[in-house]
N, CA and C atoms as an extended XYZ file, in Angstrom:
612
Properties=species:S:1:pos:R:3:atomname:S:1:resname:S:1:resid:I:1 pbc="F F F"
N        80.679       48.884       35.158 N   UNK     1
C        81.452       49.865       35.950 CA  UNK     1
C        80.742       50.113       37.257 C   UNK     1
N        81.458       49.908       38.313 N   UNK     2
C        80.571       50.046       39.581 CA  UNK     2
C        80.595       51.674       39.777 C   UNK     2
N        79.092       50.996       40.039 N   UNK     3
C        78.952       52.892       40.649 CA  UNK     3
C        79.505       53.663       41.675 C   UNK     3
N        79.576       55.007       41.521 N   UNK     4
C        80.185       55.593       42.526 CA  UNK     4
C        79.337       56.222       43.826 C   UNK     4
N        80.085       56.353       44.993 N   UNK     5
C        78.831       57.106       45.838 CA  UNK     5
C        79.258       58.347       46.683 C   UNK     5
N        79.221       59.394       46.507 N   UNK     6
C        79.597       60.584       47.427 CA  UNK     6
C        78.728       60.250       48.140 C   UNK     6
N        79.970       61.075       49.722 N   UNK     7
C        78.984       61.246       51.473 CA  UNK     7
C        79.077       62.881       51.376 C   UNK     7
N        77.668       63.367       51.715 N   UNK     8
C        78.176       64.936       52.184 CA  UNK     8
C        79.083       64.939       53.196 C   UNK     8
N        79.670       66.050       53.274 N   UNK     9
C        80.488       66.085       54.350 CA  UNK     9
C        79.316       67.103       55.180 C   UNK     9
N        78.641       67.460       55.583 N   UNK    10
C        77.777       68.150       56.385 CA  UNK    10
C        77.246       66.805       56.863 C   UNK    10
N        76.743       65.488       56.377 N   UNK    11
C        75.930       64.457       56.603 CA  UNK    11
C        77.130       63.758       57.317 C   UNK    11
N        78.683       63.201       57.079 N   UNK    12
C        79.367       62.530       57.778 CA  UNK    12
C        80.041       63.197       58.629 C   UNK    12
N        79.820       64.436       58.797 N   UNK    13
C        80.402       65.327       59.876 CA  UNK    13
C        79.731       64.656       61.296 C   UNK    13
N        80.529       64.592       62.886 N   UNK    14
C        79.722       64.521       63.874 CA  UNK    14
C        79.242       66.012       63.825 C   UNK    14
N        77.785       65.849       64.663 N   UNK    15
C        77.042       67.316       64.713 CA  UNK    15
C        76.658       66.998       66.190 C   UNK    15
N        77.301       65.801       66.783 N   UNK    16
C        77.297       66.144       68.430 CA  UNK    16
C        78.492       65.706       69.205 C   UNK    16
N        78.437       66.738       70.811 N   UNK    17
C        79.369       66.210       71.700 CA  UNK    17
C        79.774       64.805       72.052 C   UNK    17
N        78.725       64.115       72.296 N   UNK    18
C        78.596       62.720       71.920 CA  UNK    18
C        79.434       62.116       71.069 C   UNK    18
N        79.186       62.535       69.889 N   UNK    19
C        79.517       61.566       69.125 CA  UNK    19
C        80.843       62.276       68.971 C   UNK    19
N        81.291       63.361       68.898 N   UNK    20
C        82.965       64.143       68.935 CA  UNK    20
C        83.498       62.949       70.187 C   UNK    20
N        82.913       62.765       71.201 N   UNK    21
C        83.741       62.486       72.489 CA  UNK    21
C        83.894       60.932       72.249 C   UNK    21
N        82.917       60.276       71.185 N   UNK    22
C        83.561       58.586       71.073 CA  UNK    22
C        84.354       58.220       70.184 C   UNK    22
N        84.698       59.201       69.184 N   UNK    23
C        85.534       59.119       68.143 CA  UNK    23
C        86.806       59.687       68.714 C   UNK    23
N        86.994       60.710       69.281 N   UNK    24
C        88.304       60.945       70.076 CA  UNK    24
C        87.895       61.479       71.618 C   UNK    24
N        89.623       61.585       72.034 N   UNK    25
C        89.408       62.155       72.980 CA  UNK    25
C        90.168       63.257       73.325 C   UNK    25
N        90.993       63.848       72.284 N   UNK    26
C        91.441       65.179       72.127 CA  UNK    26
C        90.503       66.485       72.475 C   UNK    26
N        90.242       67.028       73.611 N   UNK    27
C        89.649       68.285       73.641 CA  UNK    27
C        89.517       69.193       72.451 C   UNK    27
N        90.751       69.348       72.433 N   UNK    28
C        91.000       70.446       71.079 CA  UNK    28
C        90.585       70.113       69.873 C   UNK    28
N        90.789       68.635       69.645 N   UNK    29
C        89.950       68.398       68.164 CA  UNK    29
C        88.437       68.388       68.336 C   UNK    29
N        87.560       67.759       69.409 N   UNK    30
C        86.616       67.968       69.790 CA  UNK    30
C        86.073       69.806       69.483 C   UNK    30
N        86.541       70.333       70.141 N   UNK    31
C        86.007       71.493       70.163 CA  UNK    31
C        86.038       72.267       68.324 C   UNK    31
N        87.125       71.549       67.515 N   UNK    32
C        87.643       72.268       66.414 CA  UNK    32
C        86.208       71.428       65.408 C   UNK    32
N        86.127       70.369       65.976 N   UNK    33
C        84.979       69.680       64.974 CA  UNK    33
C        83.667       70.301       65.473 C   UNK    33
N        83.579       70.363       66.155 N   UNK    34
C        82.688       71.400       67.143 CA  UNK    34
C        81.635       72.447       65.781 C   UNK    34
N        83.073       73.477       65.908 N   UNK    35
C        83.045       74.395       65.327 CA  UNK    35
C        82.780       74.224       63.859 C   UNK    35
N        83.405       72.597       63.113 N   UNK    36
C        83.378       72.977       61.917 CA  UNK    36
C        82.013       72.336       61.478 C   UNK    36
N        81.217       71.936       62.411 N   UNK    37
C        79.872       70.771       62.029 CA  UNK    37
C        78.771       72.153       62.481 C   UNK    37
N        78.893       73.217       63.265 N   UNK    38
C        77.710       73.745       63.278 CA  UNK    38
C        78.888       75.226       63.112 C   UNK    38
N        78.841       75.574       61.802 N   UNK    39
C        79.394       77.010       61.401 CA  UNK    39
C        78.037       78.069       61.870 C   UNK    39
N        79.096       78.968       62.671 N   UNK    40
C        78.082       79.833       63.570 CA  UNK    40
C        77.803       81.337       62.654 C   UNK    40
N        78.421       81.401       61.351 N   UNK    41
C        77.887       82.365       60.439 CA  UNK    41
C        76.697       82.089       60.082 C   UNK    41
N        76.070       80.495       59.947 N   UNK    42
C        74.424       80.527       59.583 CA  UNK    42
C        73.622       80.568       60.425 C   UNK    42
N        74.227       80.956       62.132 N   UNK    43
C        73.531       81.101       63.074 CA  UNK    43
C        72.915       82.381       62.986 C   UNK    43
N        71.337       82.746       63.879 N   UNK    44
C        70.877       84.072       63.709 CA  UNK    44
C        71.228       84.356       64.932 C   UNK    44
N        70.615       85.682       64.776 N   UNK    45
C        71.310       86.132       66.498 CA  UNK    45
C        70.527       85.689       67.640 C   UNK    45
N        69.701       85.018       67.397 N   UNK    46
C        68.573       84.673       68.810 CA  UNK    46
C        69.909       82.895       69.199 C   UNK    46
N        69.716       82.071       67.641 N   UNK    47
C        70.627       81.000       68.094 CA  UNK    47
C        71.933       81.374       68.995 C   UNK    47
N        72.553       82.442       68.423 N   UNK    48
C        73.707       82.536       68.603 CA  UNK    48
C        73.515       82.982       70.009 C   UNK    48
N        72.916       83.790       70.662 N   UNK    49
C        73.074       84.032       71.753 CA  UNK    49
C        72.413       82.951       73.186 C   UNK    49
N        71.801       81.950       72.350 N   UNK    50
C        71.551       80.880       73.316 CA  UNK    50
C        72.457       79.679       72.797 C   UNK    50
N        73.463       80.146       71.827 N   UNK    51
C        74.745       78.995       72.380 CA  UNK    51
C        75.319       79.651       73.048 C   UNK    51
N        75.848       80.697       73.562 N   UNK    52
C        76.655       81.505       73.515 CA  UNK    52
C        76.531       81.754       75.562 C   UNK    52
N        75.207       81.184       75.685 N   UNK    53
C        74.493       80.919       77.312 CA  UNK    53
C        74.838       79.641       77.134 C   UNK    53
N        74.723       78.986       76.479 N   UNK    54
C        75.140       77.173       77.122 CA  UNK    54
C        76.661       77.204       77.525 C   UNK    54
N        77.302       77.654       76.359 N   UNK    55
C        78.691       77.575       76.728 CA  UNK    55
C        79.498       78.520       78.127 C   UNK    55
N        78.476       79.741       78.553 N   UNK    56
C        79.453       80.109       79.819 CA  UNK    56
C        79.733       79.240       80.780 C   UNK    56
N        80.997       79.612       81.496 N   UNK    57
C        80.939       78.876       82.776 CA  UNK    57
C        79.841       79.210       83.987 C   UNK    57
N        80.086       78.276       84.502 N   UNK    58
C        79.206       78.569       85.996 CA  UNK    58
C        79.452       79.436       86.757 C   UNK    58
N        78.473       80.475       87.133 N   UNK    59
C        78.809       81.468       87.681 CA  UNK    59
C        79.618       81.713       89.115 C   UNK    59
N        80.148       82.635       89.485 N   UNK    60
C        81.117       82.177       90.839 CA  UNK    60
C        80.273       82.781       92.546 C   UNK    60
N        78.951       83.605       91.885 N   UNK    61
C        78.062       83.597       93.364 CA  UNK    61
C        78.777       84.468       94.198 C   UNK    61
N        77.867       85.189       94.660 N   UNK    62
C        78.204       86.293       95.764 CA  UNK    62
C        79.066       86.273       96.722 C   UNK    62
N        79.115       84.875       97.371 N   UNK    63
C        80.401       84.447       98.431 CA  UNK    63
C        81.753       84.329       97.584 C   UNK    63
N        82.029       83.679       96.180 N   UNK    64
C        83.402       83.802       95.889 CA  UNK    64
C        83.084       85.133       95.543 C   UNK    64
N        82.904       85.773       94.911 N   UNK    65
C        83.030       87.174       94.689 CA  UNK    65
C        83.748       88.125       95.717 C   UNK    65
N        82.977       87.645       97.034 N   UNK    66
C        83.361       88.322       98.221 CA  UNK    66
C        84.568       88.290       98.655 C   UNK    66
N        84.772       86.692       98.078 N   UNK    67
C        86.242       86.243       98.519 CA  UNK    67
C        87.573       86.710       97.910 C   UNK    67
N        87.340       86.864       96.659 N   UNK    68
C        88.052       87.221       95.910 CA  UNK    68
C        88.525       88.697       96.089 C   UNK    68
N        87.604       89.271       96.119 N   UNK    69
C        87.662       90.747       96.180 CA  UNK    69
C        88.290       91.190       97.797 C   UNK    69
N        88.342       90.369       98.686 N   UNK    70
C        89.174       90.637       99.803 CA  UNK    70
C        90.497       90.008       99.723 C   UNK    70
N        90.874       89.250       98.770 N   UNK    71
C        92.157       88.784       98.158 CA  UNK    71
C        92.997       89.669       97.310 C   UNK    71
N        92.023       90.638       96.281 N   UNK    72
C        92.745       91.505       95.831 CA  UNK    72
C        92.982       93.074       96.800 C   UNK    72
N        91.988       93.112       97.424 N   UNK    73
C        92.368       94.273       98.075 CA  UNK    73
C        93.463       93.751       99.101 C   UNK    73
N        93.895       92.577       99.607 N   UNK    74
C        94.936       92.535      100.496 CA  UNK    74
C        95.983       92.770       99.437 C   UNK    74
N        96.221       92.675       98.125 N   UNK    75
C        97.488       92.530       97.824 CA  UNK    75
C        97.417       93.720       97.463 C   UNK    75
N        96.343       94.681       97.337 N   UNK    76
C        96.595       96.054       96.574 CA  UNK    76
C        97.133       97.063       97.871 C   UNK    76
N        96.622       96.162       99.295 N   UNK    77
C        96.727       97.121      100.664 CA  UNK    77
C        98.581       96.719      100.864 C   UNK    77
N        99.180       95.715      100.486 N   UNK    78
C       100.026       95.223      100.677 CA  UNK    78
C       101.072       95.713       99.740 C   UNK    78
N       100.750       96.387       98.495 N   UNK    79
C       101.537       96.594       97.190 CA  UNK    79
C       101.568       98.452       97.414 C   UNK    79
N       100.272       99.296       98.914 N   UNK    80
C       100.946      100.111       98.781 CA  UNK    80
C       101.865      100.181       99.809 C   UNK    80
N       102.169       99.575      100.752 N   UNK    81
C       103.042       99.599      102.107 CA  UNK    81
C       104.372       99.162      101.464 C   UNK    81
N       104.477       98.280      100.444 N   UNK    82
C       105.676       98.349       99.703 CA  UNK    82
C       106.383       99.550       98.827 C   UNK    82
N       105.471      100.191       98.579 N   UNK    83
C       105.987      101.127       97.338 CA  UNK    83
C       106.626      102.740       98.516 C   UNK    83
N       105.627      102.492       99.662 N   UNK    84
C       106.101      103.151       99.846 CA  UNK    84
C       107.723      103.510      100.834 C   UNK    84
N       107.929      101.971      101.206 N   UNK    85
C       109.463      101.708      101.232 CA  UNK    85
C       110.339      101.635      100.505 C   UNK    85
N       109.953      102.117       98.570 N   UNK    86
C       111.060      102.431       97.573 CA  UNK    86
C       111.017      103.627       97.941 C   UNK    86
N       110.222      104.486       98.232 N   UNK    87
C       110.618      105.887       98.056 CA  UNK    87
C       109.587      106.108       97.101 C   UNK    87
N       108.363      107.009       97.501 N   UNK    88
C       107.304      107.390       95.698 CA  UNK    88
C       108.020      108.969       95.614 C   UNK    88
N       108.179      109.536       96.517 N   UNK    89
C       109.132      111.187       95.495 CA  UNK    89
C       107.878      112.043       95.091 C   UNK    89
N       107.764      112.960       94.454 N   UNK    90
C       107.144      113.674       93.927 CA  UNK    90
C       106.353      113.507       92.460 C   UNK    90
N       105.177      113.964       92.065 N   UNK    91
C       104.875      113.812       90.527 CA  UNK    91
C       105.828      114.286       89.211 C   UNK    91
N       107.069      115.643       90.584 N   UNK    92
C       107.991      115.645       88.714 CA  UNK    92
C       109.125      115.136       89.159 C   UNK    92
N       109.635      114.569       90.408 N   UNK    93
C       110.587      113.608       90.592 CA  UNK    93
C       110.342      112.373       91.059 C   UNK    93
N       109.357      111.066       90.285 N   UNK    94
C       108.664      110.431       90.968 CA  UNK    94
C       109.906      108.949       91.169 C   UNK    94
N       109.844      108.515       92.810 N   UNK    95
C       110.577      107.787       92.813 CA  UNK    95
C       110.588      106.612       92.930 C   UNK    95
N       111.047      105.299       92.862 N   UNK    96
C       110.658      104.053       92.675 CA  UNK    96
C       109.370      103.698       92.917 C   UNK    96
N       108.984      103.714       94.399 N   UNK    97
C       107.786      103.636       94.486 CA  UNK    97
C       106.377      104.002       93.777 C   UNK    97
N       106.867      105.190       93.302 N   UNK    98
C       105.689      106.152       92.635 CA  UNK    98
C       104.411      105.185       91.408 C   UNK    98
N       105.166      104.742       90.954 N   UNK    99
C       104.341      103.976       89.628 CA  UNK    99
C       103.491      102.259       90.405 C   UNK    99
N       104.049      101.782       91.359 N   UNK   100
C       103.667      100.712       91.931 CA  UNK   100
C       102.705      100.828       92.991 C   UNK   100
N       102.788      102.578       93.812 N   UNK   101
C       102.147      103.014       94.402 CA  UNK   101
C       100.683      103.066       93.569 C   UNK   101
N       100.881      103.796       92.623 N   UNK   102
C        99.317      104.245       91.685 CA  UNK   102
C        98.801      102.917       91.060 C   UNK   102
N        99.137      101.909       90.717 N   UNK   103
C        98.801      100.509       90.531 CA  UNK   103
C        98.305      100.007       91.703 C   UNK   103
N        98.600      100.340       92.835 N   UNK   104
C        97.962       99.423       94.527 CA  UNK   104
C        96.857      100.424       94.591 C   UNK   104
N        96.845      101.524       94.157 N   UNK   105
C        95.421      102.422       94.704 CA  UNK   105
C        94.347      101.740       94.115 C   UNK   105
N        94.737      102.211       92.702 N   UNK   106
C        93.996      101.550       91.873 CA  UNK   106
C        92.896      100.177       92.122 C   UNK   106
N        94.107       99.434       92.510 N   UNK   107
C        93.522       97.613       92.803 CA  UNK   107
C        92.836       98.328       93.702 C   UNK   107
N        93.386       98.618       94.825 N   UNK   108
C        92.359       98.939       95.659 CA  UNK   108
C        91.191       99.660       95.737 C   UNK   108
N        90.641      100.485       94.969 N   UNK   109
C        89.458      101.049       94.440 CA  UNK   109
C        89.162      100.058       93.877 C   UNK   109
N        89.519       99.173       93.258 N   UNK   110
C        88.342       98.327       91.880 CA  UNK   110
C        88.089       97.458       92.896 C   UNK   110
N        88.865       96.903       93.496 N   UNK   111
C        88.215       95.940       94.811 CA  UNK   111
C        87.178       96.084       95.573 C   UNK   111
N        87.145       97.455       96.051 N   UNK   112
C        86.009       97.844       96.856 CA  UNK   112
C        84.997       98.409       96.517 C   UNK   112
N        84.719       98.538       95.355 N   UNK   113
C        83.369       98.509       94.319 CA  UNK   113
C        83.230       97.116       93.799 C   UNK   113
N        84.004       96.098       93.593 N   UNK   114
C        83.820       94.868       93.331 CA  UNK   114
C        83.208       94.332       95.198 C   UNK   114
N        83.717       94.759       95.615 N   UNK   115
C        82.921       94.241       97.093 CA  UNK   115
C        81.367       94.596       97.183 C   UNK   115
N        81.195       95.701       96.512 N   UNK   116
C        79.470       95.812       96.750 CA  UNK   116
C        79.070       95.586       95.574 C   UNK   116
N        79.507       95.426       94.383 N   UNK   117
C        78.991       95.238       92.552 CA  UNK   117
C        78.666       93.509       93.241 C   UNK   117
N        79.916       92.949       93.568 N   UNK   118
C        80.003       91.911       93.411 CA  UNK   118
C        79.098       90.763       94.438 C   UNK   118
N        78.566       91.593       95.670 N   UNK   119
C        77.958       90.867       96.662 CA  UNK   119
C        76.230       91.556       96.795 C   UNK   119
N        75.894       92.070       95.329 N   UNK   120
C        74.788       92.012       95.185 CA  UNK   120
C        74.426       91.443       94.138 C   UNK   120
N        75.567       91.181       93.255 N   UNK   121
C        74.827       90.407       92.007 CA  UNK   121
C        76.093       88.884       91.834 C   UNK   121
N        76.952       89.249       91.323 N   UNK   122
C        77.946       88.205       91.307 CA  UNK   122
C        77.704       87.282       90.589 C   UNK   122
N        76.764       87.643       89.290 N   UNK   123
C        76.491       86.523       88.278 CA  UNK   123
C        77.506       86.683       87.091 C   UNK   123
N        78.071       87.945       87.007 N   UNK   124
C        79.258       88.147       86.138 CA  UNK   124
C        80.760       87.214       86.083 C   UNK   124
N        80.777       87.214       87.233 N   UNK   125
C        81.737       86.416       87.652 CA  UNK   125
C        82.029       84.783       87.265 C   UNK   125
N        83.507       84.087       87.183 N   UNK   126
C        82.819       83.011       86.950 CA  UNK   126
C        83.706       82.123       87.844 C   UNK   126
N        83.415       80.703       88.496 N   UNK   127
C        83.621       79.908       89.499 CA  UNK   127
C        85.630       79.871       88.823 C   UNK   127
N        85.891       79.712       90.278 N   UNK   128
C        88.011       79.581       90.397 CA  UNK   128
C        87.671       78.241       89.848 C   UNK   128
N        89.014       78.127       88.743 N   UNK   129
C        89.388       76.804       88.084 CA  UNK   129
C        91.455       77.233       88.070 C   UNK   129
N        92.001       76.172       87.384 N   UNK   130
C        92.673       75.826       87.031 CA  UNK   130
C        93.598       77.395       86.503 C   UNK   130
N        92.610       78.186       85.816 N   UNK   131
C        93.138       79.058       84.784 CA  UNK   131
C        93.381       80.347       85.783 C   UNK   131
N        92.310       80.295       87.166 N   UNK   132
C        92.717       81.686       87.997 CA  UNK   132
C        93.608       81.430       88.383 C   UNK   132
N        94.514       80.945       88.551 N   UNK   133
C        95.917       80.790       88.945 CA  UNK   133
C        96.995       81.835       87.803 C   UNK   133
N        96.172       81.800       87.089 N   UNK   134
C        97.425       82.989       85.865 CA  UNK   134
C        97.406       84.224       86.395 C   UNK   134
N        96.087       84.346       86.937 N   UNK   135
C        95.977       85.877       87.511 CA  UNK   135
C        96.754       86.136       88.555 C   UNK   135
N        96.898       84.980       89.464 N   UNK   136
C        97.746       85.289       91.320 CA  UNK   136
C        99.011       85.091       90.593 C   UNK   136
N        99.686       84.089       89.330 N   UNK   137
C       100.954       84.134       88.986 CA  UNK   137
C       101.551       85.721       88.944 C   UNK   137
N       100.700       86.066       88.035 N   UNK   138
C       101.195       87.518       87.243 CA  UNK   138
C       101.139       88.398       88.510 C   UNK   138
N       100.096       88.408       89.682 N   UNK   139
C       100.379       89.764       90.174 CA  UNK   139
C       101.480       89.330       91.375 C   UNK   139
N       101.998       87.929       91.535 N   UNK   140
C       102.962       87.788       92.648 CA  UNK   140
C       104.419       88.307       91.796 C   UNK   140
N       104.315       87.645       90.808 N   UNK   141
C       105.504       88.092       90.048 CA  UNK   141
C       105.760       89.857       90.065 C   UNK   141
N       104.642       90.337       89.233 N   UNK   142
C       104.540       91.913       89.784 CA  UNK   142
C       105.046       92.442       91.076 C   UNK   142
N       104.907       91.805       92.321 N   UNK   143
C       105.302       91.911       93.191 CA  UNK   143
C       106.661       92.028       93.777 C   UNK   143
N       106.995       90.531       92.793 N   UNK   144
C       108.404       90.394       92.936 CA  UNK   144
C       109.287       91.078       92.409 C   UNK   144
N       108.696       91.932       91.065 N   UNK   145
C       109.584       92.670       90.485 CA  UNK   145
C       109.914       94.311       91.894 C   UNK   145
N       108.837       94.413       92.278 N   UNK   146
C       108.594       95.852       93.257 CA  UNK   146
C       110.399       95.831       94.125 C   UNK   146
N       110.054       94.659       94.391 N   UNK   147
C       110.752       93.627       95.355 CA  UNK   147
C       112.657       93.508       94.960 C   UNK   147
N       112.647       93.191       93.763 N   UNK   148
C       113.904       93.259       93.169 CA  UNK   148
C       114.962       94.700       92.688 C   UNK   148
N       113.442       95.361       92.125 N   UNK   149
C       114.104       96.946       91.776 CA  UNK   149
C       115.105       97.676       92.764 C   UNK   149
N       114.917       97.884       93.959 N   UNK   150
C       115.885       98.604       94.589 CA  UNK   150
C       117.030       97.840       94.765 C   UNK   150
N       117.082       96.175       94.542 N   UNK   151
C       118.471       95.687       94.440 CA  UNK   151
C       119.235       95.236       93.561 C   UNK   151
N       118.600       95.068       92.239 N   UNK   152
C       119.495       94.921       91.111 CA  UNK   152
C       118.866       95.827       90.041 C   UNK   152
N       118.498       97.075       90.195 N   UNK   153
C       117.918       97.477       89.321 CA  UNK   153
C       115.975       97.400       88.824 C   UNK   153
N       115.848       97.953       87.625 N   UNK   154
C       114.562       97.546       86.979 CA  UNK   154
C       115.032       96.903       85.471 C   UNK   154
N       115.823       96.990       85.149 N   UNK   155
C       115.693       96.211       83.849 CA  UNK   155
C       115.894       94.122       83.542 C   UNK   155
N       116.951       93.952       84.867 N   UNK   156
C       116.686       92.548       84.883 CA  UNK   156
C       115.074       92.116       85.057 C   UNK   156
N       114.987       92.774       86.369 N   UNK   157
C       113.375       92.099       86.656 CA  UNK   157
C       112.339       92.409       85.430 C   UNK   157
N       111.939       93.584       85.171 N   UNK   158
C       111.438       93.883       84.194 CA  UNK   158
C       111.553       92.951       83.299 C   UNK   158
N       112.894       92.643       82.374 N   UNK   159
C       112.760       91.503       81.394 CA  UNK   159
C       111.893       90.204       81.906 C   UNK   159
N       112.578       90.036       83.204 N   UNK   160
C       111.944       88.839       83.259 CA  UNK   160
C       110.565       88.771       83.790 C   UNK   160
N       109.679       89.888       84.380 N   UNK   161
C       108.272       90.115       84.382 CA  UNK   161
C       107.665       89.564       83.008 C   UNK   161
N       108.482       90.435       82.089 N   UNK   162
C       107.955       90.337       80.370 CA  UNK   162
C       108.028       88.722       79.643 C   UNK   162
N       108.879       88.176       79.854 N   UNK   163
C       109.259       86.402       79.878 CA  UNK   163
C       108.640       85.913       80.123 C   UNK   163
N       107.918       86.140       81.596 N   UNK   164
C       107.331       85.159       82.056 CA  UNK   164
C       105.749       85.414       82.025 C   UNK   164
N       105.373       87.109       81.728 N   UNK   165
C       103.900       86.993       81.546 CA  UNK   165
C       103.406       86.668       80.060 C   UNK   165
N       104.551       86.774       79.194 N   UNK   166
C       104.281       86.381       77.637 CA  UNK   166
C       104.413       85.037       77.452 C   UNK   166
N       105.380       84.671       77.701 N   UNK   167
C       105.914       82.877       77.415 CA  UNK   167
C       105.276       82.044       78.341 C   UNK   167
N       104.870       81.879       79.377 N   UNK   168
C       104.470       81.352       80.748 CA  UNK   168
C       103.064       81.343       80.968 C   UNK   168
N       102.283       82.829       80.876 N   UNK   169
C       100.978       82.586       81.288 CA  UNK   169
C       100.389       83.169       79.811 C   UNK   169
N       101.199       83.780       78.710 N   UNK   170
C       100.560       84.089       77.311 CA  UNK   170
C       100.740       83.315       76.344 C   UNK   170
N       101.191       82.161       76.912 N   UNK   171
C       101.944       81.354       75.780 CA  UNK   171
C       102.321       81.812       74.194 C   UNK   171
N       102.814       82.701       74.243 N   UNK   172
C       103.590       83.711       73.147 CA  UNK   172
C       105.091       82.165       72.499 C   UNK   172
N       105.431       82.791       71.622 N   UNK   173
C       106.614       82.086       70.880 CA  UNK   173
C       107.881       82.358       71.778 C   UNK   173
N       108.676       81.724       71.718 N   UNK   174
C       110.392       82.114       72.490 CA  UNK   174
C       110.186       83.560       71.597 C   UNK   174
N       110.307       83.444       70.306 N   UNK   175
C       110.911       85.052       69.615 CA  UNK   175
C       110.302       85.855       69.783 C   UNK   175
N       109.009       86.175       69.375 N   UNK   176
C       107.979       87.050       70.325 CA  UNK   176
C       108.727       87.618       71.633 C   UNK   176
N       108.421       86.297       72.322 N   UNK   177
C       108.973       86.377       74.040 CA  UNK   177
C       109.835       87.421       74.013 C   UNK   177
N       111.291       87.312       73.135 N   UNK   178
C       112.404       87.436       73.225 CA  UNK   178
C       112.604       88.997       72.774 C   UNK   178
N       111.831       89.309       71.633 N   UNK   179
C       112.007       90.450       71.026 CA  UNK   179
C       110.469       91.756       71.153 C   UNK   179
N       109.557       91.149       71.702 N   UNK   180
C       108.878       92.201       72.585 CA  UNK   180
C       109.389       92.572       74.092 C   UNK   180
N       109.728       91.593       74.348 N   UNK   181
C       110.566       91.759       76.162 CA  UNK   181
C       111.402       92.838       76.202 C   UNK   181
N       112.850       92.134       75.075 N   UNK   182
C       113.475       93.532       75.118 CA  UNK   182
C       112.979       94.730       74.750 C   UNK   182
N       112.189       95.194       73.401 N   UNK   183
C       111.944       96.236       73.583 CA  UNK   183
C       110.831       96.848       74.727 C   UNK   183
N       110.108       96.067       74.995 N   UNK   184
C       109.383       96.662       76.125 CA  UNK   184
C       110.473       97.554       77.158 C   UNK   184
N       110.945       96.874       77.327 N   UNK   185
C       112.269       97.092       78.794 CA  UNK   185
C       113.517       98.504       78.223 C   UNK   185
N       114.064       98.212       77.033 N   UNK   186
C       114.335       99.444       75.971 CA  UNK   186
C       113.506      100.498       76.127 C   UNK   186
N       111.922      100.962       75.789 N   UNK   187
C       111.308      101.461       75.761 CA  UNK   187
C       110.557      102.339       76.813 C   UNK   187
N       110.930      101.455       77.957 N   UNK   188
C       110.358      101.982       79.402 CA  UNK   188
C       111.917      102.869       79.877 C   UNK   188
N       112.962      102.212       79.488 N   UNK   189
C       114.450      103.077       79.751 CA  UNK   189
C       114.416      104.034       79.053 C   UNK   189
N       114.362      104.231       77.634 N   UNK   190
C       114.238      105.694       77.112 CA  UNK   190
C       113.726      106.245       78.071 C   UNK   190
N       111.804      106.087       78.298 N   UNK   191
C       110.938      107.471       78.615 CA  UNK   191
C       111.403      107.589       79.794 C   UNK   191
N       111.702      106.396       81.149 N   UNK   192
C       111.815      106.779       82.362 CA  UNK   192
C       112.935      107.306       83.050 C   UNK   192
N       114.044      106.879       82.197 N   UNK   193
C       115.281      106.972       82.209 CA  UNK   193
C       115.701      108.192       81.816 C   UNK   193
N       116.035      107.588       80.282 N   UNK   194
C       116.423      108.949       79.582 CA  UNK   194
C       116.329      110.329       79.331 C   UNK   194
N       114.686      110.287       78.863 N   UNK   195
C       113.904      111.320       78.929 CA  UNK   195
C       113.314      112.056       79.895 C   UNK   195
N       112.868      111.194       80.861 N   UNK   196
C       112.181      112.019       81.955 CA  UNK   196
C       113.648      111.861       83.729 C   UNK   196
N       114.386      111.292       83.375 N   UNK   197
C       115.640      111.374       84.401 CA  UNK   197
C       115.119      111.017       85.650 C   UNK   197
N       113.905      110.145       85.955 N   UNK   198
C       113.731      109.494       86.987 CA  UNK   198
C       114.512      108.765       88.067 C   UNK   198
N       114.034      108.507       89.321 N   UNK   199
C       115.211      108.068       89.871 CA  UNK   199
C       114.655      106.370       90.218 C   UNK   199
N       114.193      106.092       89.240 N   UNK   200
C       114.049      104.442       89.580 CA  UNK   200
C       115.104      103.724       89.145 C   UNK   200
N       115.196      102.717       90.022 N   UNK   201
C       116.737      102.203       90.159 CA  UNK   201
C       116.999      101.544       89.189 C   UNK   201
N       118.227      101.705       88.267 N   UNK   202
C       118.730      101.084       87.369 CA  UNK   202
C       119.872      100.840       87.421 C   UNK   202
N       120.368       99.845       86.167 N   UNK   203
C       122.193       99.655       86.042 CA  UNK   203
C       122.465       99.997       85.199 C   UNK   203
N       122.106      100.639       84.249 N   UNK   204
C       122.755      101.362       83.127 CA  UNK   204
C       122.643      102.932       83.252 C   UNK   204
C-alpha cells in the first residue's frame, strides 16, 4: 500500500509578496493570501505595529498639504458665496442657503488650521493617488446639488447625491443604494419639511 503524505498548509502556504506575485496576478487574491499566510492574531503588538508602518502610504509632505488645503478652502470660500444666493433666512426660519452655508464655514475653518497643522508637520497626510478623486467627486456633486435646489427642488437632487455617493464612490449594492437613498431623502422631508416648515425648496 503506498504511503500517504500530508503538506501543512502553513508550510505550502506562500508566506511572501514574491512568491503571491508569481503565482498570480490578482491584487486581491494576493493581498487575501497575504492575510491568510501571516494571521495577524499571533502577531504581538510591537510586530503588529511595525507591519502596520510598512504598509502606510507615502506620506504627502508639507507642500501637498499646502496644496490641498488651499483647494479646500477655495471650495468652502466658494460654497459660501453660493448659499448665500439661496437665501440662508434666519436660525428659526432657516432658508435654502442656511444648511450649505454652515457646511462652507465649517470647510473653511478645518482648512485653515490644516494650513498651519499641515505645513508644519504634514506627515499625517498621505501622497494624491487615484482614490483622492472620490473626495473632489463627492464635494462637486455636493455642489451641484446647492446648485439644483432652487430649480427643481431638494428631493430629486438629494436622491441622486445619495446614488451616487453610495453606489459610485461607496460601492454599496443597487438595493442598499435604492432603499437607504429613499429613506434618507423621506427622512430629511419629514424633519425639514414637515416638522420644522422650512422654506427649502421642494415639490411636494
Amino acid at each position: 500500500m503506498p504511503a500517504t503524505t500530508s503538506e501543512n498548509p502553513e508550510q505550502s502556504s506562500p508566506t511572501s509578496f514574491r512568491e503571491l506575485s508569481a503565482s498570480t496576478t490578482d491584487p486581491v487574491a494576493i493581498e487575501t493570501d497575504l492575510e491568510d499566510a501571516a494571521p495577524r492574531d499571533d502577531l504581538t503588538p510591537e510586530q503588529l505595529a511595525a507591519l502596520w508602518a510598512e504598509e502606510e502610504p507615502p506620506a504627502a509632505g508639507p507642500w501637498a498639504n499646502l496644496g490641498a488645503s488651499l483647494v479646500v478652502l477655495a471650495f468652502g470660500v466658494a460654497g459660501i458665496f453660493l448659499s448665500q444666493g439661496l437665501g440662508v433666512g434666519s436660525p428659526t426660519r432657516p432658508g435654502a442657503g442656511m444648511w450649505p452655508l454652515l457646511v462652507s464655514v465649517i470647510i473653511v475653518a478645518l482648512s485653515l488650521v490644516q494650513l498651519i497643522i499641515g505645513r508644519r508637520g504634514g506627515h499625517d497626510g498621505e501622497k494624491f493617488n487615484r482614490y483622492s478623486l472620490i473626495t473632489l467627486i463627492g464635494f462637486i456633486t455636493l455642489l451641484g446639488m446647492v446648485w439644483l435646489m432652487p430649480i427643481i427642488g431638494f428631493e430629486i437632487p438629494a436622491l441622486l447625491l445619495c446614488v451616487i455617493w453610495m453606489k459610485f464612490l461607496g460601492g454599496e449594492s443597487w438595493r442598499s443604494t435604492a432603499i437607504y437613498s429613499a429613506l434618507i431623502v423621506v427622512a430629511f422631508y419629514l424633519i425639514f419639511i414637515t416638522a420644522l416648515g422650512t422654506s427649502i425648496p421642494h415639490l411636494f
